[in-house]
LUMZAPA-74487 format. One record per atom (N, C-alpha, C): x, y, z; residue number from 1; atom name; residue in three letters. Coordinates in steps of 0.02 Angstrom, whole numbers, plus 50000, padded with zeros to 5 digits. Layout:
<nodes>
<node X="X" Y="Y" Z="Z" i="NUM" at="CA" aa="ALA"/>
...
</nodes>
This chain:
<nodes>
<node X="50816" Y="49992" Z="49891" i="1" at="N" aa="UNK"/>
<node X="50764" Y="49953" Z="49923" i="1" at="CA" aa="UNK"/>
<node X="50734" Y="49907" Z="49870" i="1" at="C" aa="UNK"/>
<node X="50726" Y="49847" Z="49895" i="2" at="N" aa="UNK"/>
<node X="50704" Y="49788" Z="49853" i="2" at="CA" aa="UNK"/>
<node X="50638" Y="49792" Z="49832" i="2" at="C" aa="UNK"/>
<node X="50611" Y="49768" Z="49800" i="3" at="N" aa="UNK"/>
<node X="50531" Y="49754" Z="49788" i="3" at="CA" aa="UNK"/>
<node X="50498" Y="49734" Z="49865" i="3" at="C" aa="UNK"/>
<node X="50519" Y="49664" Z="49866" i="4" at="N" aa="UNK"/>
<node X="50498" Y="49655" Z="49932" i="4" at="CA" aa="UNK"/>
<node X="50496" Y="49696" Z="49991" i="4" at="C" aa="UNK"/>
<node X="50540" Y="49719" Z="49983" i="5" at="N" aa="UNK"/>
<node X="50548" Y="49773" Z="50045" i="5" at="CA" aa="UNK"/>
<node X="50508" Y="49836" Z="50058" i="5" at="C" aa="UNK"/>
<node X="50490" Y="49854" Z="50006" i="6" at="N" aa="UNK"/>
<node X="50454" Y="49901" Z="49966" i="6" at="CA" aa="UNK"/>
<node X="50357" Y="49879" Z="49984" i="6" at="C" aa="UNK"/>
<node X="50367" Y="49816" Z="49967" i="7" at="N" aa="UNK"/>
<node X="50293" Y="49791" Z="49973" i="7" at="CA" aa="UNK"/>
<node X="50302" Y="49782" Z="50041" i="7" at="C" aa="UNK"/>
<node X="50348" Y="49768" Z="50106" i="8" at="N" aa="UNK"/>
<node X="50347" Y="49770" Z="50181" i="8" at="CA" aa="UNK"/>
<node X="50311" Y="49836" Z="50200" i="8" at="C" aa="UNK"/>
<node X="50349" Y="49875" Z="50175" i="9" at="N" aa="UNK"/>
<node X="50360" Y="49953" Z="50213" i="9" at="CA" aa="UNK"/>
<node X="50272" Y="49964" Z="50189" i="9" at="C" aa="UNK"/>
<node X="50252" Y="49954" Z="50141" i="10" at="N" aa="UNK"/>
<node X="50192" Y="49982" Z="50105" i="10" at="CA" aa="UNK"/>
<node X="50135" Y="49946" Z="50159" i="10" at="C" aa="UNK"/>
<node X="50116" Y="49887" Z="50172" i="11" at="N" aa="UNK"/>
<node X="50109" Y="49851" Z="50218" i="11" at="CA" aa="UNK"/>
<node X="50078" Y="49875" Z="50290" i="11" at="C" aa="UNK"/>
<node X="50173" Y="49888" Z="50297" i="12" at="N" aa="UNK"/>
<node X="50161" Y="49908" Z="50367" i="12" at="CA" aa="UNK"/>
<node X="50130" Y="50012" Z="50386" i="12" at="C" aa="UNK"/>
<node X="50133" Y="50038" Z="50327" i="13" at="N" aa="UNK"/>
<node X="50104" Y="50110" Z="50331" i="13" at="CA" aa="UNK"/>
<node X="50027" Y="50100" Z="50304" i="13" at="C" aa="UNK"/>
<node X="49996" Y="50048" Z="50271" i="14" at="N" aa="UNK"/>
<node X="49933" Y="50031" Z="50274" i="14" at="CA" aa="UNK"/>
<node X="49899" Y="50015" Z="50345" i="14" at="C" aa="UNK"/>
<node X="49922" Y="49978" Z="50382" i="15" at="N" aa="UNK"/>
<node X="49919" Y="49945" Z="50441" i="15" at="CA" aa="UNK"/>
<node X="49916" Y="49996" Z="50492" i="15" at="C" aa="UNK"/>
<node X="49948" Y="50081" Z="50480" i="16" at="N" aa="UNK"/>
<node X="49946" Y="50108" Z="50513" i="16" at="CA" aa="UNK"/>
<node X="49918" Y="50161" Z="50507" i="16" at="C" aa="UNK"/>
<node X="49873" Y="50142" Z="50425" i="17" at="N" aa="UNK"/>
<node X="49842" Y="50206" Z="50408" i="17" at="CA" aa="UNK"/>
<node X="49763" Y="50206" Z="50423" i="17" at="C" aa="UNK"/>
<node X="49758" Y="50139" Z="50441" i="18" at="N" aa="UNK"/>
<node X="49682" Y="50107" Z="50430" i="18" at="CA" aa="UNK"/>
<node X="49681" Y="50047" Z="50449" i="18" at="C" aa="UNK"/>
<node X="49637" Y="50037" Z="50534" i="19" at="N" aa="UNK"/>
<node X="49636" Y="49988" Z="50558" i="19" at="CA" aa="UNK"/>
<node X="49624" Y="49901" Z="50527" i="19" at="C" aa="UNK"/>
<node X="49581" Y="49934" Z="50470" i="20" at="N" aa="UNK"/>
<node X="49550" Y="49870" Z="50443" i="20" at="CA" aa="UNK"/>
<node X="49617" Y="49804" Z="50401" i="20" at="C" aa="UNK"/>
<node X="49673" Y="49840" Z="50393" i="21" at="N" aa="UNK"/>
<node X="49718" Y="49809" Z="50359" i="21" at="CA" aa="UNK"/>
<node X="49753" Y="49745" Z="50417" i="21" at="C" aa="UNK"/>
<node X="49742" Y="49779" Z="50481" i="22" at="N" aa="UNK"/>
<node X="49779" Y="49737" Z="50548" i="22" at="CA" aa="UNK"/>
<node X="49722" Y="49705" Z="50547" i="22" at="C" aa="UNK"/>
<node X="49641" Y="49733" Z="50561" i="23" at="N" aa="UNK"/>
<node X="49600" Y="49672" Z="50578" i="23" at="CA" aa="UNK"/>
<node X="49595" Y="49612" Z="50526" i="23" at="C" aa="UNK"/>
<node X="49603" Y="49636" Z="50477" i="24" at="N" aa="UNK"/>
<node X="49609" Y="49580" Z="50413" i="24" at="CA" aa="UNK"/>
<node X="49632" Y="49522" Z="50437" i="24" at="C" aa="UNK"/>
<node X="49721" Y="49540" Z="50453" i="25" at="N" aa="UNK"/>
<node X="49788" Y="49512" Z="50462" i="25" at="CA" aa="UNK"/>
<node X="49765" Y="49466" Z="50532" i="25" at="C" aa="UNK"/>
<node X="49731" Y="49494" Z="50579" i="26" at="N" aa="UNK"/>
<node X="49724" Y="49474" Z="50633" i="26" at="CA" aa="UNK"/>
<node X="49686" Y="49418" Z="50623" i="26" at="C" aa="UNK"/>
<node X="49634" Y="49435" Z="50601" i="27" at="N" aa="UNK"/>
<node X="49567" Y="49380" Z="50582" i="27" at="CA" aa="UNK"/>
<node X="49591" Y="49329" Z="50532" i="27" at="C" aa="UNK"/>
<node X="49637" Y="49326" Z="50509" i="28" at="N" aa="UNK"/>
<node X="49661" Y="49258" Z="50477" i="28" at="CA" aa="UNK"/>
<node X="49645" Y="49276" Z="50398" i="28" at="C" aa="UNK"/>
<node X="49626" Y="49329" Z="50386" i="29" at="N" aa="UNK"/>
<node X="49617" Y="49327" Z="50315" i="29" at="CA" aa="UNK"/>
<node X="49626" Y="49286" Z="50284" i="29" at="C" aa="UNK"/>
<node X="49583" Y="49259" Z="50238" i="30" at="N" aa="UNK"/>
<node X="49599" Y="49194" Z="50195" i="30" at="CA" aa="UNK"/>
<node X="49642" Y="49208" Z="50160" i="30" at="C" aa="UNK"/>
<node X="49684" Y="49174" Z="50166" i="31" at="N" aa="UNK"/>
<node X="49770" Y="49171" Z="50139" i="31" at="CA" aa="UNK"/>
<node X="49825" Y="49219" Z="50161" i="31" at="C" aa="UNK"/>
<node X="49875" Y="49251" Z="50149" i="32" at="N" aa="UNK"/>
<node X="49919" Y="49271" Z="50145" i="32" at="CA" aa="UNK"/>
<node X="49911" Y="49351" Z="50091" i="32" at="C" aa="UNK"/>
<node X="49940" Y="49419" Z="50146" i="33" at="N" aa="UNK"/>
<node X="49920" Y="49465" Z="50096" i="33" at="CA" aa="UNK"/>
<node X="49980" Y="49469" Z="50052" i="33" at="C" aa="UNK"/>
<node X="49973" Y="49482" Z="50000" i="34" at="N" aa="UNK"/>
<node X="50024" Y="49456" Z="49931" i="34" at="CA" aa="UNK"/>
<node X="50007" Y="49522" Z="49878" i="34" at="C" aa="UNK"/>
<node X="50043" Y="49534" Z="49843" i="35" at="N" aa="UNK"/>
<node X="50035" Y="49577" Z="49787" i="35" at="CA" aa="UNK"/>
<node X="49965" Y="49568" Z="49748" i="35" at="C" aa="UNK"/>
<node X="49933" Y="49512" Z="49733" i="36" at="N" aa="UNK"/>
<node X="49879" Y="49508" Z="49713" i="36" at="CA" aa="UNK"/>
<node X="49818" Y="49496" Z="49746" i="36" at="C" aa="UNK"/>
<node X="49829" Y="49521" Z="49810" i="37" at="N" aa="UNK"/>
<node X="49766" Y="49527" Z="49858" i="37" at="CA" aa="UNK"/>
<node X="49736" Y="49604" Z="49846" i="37" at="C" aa="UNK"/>
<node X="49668" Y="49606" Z="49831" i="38" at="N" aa="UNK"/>
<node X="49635" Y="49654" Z="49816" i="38" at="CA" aa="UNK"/>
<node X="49604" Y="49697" Z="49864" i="38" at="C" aa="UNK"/>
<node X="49620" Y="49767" Z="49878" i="39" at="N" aa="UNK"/>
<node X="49602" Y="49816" Z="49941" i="39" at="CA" aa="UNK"/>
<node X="49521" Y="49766" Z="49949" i="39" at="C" aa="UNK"/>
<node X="49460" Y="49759" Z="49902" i="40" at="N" aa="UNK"/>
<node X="49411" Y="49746" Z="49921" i="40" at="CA" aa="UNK"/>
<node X="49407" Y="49685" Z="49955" i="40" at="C" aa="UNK"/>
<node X="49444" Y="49632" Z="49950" i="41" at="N" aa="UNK"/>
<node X="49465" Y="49582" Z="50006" i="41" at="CA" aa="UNK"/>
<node X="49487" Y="49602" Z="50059" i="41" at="C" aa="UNK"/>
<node X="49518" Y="49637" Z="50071" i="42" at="N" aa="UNK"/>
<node X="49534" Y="49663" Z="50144" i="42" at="CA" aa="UNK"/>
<node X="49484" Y="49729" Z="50185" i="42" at="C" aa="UNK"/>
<node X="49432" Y="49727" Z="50145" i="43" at="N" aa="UNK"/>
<node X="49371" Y="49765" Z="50168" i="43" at="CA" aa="UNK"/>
<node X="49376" Y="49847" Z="50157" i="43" at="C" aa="UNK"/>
<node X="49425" Y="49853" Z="50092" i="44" at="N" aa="UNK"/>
<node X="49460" Y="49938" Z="50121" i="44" at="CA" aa="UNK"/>
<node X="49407" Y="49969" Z="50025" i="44" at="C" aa="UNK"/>
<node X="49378" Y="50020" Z="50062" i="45" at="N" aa="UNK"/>
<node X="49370" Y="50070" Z="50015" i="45" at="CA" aa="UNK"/>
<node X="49397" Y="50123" Z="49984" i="45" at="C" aa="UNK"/>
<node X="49366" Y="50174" Z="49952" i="46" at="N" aa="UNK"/>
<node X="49417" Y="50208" Z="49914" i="46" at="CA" aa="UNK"/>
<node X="49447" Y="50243" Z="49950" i="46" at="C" aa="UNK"/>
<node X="49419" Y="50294" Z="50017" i="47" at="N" aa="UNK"/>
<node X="49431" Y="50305" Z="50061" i="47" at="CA" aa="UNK"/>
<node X="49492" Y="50275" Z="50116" i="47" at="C" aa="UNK"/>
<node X="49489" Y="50228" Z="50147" i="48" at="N" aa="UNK"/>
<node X="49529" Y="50194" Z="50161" i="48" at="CA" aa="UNK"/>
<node X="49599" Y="50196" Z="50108" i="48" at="C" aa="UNK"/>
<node X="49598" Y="50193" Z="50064" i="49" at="N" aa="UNK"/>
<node X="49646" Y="50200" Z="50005" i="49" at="CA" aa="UNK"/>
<node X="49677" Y="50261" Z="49991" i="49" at="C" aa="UNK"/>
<node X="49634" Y="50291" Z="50002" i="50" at="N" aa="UNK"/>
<node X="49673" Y="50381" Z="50010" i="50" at="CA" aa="UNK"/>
<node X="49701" Y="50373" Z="50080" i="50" at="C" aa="UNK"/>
<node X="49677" Y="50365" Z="50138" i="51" at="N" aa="UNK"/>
<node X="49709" Y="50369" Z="50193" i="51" at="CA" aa="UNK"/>
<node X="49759" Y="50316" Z="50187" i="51" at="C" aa="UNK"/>
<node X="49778" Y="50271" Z="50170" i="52" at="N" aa="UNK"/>
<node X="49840" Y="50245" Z="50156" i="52" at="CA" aa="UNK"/>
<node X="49882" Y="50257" Z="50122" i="52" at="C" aa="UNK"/>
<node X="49860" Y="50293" Z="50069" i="53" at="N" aa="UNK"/>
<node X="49908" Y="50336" Z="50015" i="53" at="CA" aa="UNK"/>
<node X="49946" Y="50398" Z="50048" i="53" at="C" aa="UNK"/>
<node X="49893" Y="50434" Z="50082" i="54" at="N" aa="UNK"/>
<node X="49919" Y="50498" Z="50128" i="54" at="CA" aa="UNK"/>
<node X="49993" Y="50455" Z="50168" i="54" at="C" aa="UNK"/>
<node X="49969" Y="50403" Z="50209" i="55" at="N" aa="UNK"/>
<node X="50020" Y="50394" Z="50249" i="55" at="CA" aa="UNK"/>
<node X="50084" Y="50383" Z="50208" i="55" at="C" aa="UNK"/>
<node X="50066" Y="50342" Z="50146" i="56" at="N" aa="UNK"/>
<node X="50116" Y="50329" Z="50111" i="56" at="CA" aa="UNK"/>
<node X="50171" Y="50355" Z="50083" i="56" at="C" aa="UNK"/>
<node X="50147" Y="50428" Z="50078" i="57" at="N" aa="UNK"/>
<node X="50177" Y="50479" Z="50047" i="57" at="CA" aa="UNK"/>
<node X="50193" Y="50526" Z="50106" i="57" at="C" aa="UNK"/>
<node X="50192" Y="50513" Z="50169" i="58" at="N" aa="UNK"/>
<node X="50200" Y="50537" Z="50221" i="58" at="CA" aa="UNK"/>
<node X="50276" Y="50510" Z="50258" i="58" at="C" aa="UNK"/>
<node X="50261" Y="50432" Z="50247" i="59" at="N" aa="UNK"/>
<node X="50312" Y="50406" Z="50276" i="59" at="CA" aa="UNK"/>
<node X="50383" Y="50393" Z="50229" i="59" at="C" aa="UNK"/>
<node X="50366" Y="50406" Z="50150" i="60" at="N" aa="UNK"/>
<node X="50410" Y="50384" Z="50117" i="60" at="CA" aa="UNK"/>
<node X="50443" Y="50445" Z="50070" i="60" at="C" aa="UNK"/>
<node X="50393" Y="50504" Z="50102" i="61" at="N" aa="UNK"/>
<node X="50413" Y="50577" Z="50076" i="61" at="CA" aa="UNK"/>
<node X="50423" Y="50572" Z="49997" i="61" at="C" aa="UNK"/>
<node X="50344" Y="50539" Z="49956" i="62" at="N" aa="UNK"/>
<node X="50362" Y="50513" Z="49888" i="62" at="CA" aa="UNK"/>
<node X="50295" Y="50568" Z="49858" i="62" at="C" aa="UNK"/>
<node X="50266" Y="50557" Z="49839" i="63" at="N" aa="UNK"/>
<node X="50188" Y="50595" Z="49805" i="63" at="CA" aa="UNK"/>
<node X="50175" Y="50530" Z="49734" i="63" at="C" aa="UNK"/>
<node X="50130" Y="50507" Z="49763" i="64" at="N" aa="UNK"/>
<node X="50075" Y="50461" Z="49731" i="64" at="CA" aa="UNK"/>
<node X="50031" Y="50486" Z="49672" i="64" at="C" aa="UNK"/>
<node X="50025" Y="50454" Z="49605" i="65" at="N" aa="UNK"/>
<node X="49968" Y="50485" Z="49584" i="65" at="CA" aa="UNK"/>
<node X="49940" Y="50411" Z="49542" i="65" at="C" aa="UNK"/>
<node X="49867" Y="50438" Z="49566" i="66" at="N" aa="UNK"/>
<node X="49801" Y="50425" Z="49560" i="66" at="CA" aa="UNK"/>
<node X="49800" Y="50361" Z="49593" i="66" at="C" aa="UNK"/>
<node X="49842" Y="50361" Z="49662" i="67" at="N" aa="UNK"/>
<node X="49825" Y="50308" Z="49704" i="67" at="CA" aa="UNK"/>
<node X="49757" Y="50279" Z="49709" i="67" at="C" aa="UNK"/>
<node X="49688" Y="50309" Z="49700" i="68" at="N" aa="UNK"/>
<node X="49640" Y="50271" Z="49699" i="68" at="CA" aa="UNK"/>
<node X="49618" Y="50220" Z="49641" i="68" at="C" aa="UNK"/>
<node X="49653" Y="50240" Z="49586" i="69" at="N" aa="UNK"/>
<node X="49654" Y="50177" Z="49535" i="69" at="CA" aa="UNK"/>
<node X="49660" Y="50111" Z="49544" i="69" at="C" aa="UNK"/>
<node X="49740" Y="50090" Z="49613" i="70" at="N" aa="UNK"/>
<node X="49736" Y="50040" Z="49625" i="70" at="CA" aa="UNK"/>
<node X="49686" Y="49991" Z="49665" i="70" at="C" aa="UNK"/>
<node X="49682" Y="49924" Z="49624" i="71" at="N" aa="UNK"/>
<node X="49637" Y="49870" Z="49656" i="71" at="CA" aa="UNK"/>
<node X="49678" Y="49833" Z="49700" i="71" at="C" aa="UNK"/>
<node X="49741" Y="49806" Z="49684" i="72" at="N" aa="UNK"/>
<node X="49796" Y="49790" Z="49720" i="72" at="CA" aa="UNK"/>
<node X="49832" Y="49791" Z="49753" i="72" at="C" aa="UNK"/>
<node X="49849" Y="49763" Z="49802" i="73" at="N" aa="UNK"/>
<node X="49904" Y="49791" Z="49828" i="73" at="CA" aa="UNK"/>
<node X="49988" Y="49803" Z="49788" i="73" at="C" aa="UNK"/>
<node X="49994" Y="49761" Z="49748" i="74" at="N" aa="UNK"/>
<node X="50053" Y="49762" Z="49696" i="74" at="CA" aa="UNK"/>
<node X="50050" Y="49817" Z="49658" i="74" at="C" aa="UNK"/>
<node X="49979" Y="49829" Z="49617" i="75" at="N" aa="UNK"/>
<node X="49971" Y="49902" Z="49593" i="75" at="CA" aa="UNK"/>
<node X="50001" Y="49962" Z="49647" i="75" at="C" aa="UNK"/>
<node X="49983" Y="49945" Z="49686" i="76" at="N" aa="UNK"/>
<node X="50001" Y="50018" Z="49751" i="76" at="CA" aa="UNK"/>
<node X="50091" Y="50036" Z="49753" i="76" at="C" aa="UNK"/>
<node X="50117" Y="49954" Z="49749" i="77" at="N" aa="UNK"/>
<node X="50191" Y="49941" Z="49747" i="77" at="CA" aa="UNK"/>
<node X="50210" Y="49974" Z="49696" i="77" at="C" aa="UNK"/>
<node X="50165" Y="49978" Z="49641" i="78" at="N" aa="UNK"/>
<node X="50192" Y="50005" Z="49564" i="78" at="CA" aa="UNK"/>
<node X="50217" Y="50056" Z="49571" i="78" at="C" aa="UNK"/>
<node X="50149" Y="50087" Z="49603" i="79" at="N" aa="UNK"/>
<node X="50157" Y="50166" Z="49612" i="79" at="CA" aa="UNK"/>
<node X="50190" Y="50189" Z="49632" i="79" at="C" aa="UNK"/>
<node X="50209" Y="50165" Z="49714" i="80" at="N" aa="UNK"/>
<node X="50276" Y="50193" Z="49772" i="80" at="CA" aa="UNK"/>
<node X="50359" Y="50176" Z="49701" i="80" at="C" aa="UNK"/>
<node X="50347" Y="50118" Z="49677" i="81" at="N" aa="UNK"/>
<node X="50427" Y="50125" Z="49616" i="81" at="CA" aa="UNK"/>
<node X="50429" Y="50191" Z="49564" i="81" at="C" aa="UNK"/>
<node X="50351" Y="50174" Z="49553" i="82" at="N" aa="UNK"/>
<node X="50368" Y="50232" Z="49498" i="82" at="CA" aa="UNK"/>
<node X="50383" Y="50308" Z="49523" i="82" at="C" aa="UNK"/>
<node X="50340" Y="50311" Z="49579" i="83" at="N" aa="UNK"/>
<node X="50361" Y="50386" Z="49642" i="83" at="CA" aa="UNK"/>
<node X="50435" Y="50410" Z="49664" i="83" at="C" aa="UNK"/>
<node X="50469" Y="50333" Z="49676" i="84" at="N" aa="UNK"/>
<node X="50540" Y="50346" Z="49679" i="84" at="CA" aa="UNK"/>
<node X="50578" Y="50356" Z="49620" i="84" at="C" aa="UNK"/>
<node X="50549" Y="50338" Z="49564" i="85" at="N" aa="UNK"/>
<node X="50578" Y="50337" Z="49485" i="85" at="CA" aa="UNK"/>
<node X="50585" Y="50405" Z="49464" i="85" at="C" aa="UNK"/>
<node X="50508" Y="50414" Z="49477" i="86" at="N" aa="UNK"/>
<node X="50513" Y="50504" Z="49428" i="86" at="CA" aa="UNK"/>
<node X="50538" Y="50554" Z="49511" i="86" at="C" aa="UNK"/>
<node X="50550" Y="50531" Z="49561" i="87" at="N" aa="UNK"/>
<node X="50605" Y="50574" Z="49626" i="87" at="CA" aa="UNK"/>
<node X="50656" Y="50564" Z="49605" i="87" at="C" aa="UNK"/>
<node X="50679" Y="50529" Z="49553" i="88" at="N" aa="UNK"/>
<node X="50775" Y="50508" Z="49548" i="88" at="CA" aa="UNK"/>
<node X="50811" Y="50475" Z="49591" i="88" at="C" aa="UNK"/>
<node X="50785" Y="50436" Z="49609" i="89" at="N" aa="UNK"/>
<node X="50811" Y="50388" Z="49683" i="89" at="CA" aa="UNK"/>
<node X="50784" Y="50327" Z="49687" i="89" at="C" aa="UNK"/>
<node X="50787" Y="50289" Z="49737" i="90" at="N" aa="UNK"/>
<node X="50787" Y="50238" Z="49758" i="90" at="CA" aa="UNK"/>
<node X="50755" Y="50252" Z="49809" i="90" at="C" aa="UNK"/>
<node X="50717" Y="50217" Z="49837" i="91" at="N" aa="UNK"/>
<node X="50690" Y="50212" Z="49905" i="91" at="CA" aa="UNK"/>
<node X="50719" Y="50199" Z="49965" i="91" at="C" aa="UNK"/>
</nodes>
């Protein structure tokens, strides 16, 4: 699985972990969400961030650590590579 692909899937299990990521998307968020769009632009707390991490590691059967560190969404991407890195696999 590609980067990009990687940042899709991540995306779309945010979107389903925590409404606020779709209302963002819906409401036109200023700009485009991108690797360097920051959870606090998209209105999400730390909270919100654990519940997206849960899903994350739910849907991608990976284990995250210290998902609340990230500000980014690209940071979050880091994490899901490095999750598949130290699993021995690929996503």
């Amino acid at each position: 699985m590609t980067r990009e692909e990687i940042f899709s899937r991540v995306l779309e299990l945010a979107k389903k972990a925590t409404p606020q990521v779709s209302l963002a998307i819906e409401k036109g968020f200023d700009g485009e969400i991108g690797e360097d769009t920051t959870f606090k632009e998209l209105g999400l707390d730390s909270l919100d961030l654990t519940e997206i991490a849960m899903e994350i590691e739910d849907g991608l059967d990976i284990v995250l650590e210290d998902e609340t560190s990230a500000v980014r969404v690209g940071q979050l991407v880091d994490m899901v590579e490095a999750a598949f890195a130290k699993k021995g696999g690929t996503p």
